[in-house]
C-alpha positions, -999 to 999 in steps of 0.1 A, spaced: 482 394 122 469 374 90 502 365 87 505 350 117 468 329 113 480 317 82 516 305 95 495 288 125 467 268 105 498 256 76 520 243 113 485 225 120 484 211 88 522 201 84 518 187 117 483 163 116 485 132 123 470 106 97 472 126 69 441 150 72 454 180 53 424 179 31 392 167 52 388 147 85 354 137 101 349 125 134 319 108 147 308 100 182 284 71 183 266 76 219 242 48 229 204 55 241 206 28 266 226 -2 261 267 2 251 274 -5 219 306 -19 206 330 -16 178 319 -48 160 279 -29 165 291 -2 145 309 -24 121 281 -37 113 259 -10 110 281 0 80 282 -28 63 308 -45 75 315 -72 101 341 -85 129 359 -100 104 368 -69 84 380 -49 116 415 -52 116 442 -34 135 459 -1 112 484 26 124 466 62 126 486 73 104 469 51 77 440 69 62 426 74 26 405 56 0 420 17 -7 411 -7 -33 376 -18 -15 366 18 7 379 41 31 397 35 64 374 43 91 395 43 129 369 31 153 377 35 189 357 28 222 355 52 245 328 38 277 297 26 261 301 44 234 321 42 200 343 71 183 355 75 144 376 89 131 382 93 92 413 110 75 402 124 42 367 111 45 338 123 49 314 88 56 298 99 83 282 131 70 257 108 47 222 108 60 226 70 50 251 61 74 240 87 98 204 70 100 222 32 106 246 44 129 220 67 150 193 36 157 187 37 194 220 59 194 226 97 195 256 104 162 276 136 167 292 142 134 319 171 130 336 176 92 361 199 81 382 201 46 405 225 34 377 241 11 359 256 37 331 226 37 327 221 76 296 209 92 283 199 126 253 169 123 233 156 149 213 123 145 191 103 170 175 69 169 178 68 132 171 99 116 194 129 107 180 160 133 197 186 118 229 193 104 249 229 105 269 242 74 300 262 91 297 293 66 259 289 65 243 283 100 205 291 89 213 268 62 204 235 78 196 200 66 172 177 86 150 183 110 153 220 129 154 214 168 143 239 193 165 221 223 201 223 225 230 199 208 240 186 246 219 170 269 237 149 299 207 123 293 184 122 267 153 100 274 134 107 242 140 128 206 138 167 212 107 185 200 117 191 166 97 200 132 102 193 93 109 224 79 116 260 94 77 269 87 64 245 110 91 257 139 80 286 158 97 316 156 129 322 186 129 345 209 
């Protein structure tokens, strides 16, 4: 049988598009109320209309001046994707991306460094080590990750002291 896993996860690798045999991140950018665009979220990282430009997929990694960040709309809401990167797991770009938007944030890498990161409205909620679930960044939320419509931040607390205790 561990044969077999490790034969699976090495065709997954051989097979990925764009290159993310090391580490991928992929970001859903989900608006509070009005859509927001490509050329939004460009800015929000620094960027602008002007530096959006057409790439293959299977163009990813670190160039001269940053990484390659493949932004896609999807409804009102934005997706990206990053091949090797790891952008979007920085409370930094979290925070700008997340202002009156909800940020789902999944990374993975080859080292066993995986996360799941949820930010709203401009600050990082909480944030999920793979291997380390009660190790959590950010704020620790009592709701769940998925809400059809969320009208206001969920009840959340600083630090694990202040949350009460589960059930």
């Amino acid at each position: 049988m561990p044969n077999e896993l490790v034969q699976h996860y090495q065709g997954l690798l051989d097979e990925s598009p764009a290159g993310c045999a090391v580490a991928m991140c992929w970001s859903v950018i989900k608006p509070l109320a009005a859509p927001i665009s490509i050329e939004d979220v460009a800015r929000r990282l620094g960027g602008g209309p002007d530096d959006l430009e057409a790439v293959d997929l299977n163009e990813y990694g670190s160039l001269e001046n940053g990484w390659i960040l493949h932004l896609d709309q999807a409804e009102s809401a934005v997706t990206i994707y990053e091949a090797n990167g790891f952008q979007c797991t920085l409370p930094n770009v979290l925070q700008a991306l997340s202002v009156g938007a909800e940020v789902y944030s999944a990374y993975w890498s080859v080292n066993s460094d995986n996360s799941l990161t949820y930010a709203v409205d401009g600050e990082v909620l909480t944030s999920i080590e793979g291997l380390g679930p009660d190790h959590r960044h950010g704020m620790i939320c009592t709701r769940p990750w998925r809400s059809p419509t969320v009208t206001s931040a969920p009840e959340c607390w600083r630090s694990s002291s202040d949350a009460p205790a589960y059930d």
